[in-house]
PAMAR-362715 format. One record per residue (C-alpha): chain; residue in one letter; x, y, z; residue number from 1. Coordinates in pm, 1 decimal. Example, Ala and Ser with C-alpha at 12.3 -4.5 7.8 and 13.67 -1.06 7.14 Angstrom:
2
+-------+------+----------+----------+----------+-----+
| kette | rest |       c1 |       c2 |       c3 |  nr |
+-------+------+----------+----------+----------+-----+
|     A |    A |   1230.0 |   -450.0 |    780.0 |   1 |
|     A |    S |   1367.0 |   -106.0 |    714.0 |   2 |
+-------+------+----------+----------+----------+-----+
***
This chain:
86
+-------+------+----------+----------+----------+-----+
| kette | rest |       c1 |       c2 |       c3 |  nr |
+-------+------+----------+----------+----------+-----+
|     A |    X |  13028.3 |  10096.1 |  10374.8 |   1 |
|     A |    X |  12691.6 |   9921.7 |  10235.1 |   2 |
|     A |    X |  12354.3 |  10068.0 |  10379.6 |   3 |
|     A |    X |  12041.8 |   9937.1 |  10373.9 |   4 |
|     A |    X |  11762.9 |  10162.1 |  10241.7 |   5 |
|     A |    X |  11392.9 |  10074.5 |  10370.7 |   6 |
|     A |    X |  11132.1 |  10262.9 |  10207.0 |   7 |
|     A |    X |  10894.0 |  10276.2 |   9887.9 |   8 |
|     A |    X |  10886.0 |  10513.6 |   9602.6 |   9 |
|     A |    X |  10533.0 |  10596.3 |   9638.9 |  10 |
|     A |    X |  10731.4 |  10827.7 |   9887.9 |  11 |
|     A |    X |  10899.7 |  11147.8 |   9769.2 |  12 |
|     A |    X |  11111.8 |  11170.0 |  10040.8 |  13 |
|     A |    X |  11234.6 |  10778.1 |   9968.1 |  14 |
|     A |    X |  11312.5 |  10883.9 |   9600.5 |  15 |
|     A |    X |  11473.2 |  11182.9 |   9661.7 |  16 |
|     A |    X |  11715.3 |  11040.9 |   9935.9 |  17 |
|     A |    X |  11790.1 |  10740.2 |   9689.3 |  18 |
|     A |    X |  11869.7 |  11007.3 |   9477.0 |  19 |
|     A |    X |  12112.0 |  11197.2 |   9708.7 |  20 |
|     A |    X |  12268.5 |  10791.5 |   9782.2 |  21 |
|     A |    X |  12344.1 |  10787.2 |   9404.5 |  22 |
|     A |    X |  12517.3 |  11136.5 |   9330.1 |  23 |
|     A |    X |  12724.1 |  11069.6 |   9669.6 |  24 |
|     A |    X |  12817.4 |  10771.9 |   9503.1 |  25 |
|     A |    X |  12735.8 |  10542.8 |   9860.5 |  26 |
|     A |    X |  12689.5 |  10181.0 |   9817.5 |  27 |
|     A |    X |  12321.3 |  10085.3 |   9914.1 |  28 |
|     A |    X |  12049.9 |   9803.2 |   9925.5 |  29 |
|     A |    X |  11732.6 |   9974.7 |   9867.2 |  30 |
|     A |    X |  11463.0 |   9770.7 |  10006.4 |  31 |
|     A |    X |  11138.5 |   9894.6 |   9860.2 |  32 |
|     A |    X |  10847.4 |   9716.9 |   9995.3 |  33 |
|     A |    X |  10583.0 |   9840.6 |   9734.8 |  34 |
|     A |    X |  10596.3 |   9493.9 |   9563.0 |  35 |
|     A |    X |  10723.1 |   9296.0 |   9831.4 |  36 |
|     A |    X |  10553.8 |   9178.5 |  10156.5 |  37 |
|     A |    X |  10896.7 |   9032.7 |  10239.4 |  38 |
|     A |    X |  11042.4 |   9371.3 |  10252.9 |  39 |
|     A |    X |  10788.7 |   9551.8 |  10422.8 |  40 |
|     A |    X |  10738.3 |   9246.2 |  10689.4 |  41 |
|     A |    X |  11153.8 |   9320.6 |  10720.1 |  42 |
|     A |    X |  11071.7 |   9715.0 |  10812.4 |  43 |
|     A |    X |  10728.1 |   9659.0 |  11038.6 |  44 |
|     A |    X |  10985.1 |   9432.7 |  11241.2 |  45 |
|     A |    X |  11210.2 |   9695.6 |  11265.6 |  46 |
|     A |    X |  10952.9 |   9986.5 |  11325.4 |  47 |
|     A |    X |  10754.4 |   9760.7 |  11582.3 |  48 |
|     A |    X |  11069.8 |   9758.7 |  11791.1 |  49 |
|     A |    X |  11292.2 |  10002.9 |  11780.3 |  50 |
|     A |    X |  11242.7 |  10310.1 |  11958.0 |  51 |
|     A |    X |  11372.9 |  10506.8 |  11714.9 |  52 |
|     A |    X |  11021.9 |  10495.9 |  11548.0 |  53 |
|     A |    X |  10854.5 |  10653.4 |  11849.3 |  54 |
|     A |    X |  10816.6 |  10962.1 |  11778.9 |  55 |
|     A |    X |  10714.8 |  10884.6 |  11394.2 |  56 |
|     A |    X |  10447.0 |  10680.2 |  11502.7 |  57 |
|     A |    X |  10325.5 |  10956.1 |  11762.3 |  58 |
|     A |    X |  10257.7 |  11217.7 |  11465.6 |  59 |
|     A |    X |  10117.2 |  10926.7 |  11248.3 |  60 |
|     A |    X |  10449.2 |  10874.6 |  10987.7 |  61 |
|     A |    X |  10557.4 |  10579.5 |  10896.6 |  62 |
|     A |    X |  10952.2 |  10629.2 |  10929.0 |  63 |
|     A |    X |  11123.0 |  10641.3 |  10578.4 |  64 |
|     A |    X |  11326.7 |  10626.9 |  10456.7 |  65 |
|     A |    X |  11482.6 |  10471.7 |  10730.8 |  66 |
|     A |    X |  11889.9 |  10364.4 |  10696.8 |  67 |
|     A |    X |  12040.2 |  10072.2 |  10837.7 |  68 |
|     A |    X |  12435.7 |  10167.0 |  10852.4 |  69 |
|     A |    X |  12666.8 |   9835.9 |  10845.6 |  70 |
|     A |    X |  12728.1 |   9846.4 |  11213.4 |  71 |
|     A |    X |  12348.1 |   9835.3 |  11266.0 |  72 |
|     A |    X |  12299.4 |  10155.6 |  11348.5 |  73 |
|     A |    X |  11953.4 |  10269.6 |  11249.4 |  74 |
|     A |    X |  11914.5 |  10649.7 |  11117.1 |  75 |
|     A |    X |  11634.9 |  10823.8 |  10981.2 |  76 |
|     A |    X |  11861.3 |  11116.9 |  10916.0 |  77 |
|     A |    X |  12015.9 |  11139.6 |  10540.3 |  78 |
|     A |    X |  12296.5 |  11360.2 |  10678.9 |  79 |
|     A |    X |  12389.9 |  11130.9 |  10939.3 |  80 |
|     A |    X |  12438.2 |  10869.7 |  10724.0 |  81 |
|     A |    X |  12631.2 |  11145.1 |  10411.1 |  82 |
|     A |    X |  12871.5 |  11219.7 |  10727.8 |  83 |
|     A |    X |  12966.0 |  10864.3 |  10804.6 |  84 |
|     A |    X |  13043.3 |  10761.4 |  10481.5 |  85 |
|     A |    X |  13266.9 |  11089.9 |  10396.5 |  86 |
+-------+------+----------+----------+----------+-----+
***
């Protein structure tokens, strides 16, 4: 299963779940928006609409990384998406 990785690696969090993706050997399309507007306008979409992002942007996050599972699911749990691909 291919997931889709939104994020930026000005963000520890970001680089150290790309990390975990990597050892666990899970196929992924990290979509870093530092250098790309395309990316990040991909993720705002996302963020803007999805109530998943609620409670993020209640406490002033941003959401990331944030996982986008091949069904569509969206997670921002790294164990949920370590579980589904075991």
């Amino acid at each position: 299963m291919k997931v889709i990785m939104y994020g930026t690696n000005a963000c520890p969090d970001c680089v150290n779940a790309e990390n975990t993706l990597k050892e666990n050997n899970i196929q992924y399309l990290y979509l870093d928006w530092t250098n790309s507007i395309g990316n990040l306008k991909r993720f705002l979409k996302l963020r803007d609409t999805n109530p998943l992002f609620d409670d993020a942007k209640n406490t002033g996050s941003v959401g990331i990384p944030c996982f986008q599972l091949e069904d569509g699911t969206l997670t921002l749990d790294l164990e949920e998406v370590l579980n589904k691909q075991s």
